[in-house]
Structure formats: C-alpha cells, structure tokens
C-alpha positions in Angstrom: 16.3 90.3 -47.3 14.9 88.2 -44.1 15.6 88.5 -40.8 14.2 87.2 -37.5 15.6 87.0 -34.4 16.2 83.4 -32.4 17.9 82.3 -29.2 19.5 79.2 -30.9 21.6 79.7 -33.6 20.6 75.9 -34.5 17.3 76.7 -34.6 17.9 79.6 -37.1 19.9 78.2 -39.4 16.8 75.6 -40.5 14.6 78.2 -40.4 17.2 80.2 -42.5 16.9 76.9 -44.7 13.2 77.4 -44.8 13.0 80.9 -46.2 15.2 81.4 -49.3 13.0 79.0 -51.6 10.3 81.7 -50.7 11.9 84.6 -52.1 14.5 85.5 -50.0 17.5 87.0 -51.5 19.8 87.6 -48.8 20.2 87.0 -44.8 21.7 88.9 -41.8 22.6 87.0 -38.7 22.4 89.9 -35.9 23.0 89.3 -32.1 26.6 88.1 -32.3 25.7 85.2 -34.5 29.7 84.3 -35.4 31.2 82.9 -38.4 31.2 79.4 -37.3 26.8 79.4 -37.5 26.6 81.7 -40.2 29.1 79.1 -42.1 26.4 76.5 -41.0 23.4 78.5 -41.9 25.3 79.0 -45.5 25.8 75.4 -45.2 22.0 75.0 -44.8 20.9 76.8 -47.7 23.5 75.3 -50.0 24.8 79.0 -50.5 21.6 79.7 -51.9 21.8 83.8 -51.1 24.4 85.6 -49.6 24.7 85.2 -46.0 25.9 88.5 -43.3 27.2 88.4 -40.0 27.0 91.6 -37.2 28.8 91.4 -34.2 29.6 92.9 -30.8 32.8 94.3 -30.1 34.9 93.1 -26.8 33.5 96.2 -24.5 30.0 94.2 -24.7 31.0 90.7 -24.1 29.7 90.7 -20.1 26.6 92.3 -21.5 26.3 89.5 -24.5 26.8 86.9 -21.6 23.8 88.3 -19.3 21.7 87.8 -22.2 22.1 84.6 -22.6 23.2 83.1 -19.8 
C-alpha cells in the first residue's frame, strides 16, 4: 500500500498514477477524498490496484470546511 497526503485531490490522483508501476499494490484516499476523485484516481491508474476511500461523517463537516477553506 501507498499513501501520502495532498490538498488537491487533482494533484493526487497523478501522483496516484505515478506510484503503482513502482510496486504499489493498493491505495487509500484519506481526508474525505469522495467517490467522485477516487473514481478519477482509479481512472488514472487504469484500475491498476485497488483503490479505498475514508470519509468523515456529517458531525465533522464545519470542521472539514475550516480545513480547507
């Protein structure tokens, strides 16, 4: 597995796209990532390795806003 943390989703999926060829055999997008960038970052890799999404429930949405806002 690889994981990083970035502010732009964008920005991780081509990164995302970087890593598999170099032995990566999964991916976890953390930090409210969403389906609709962790279908892009699967997108990305051609669906090279399995692709996992963690998100926030709705009691930390204002606090998921401060950050990055």
């Amino acid at each position: 597995m690889c994981s990083s943390g970035w502010r732009s989703p964008r920005r991780a999926s081509r990164q995302r796209a970087a890593w598999w060829p170099r032995g990566c055999n999964s991916s976890n997008c953390a930090g409210g990532f969403g389906p609709v960038w962790a279908g892009r970052v699967i997108e990305a890799i051609d669906g090279a390795v399995p692709v996992g999404v963690v998100g926030y429930g709705p009691e930390a949405v204002d606090q998921v806003h401060a950050i990055f806002s």
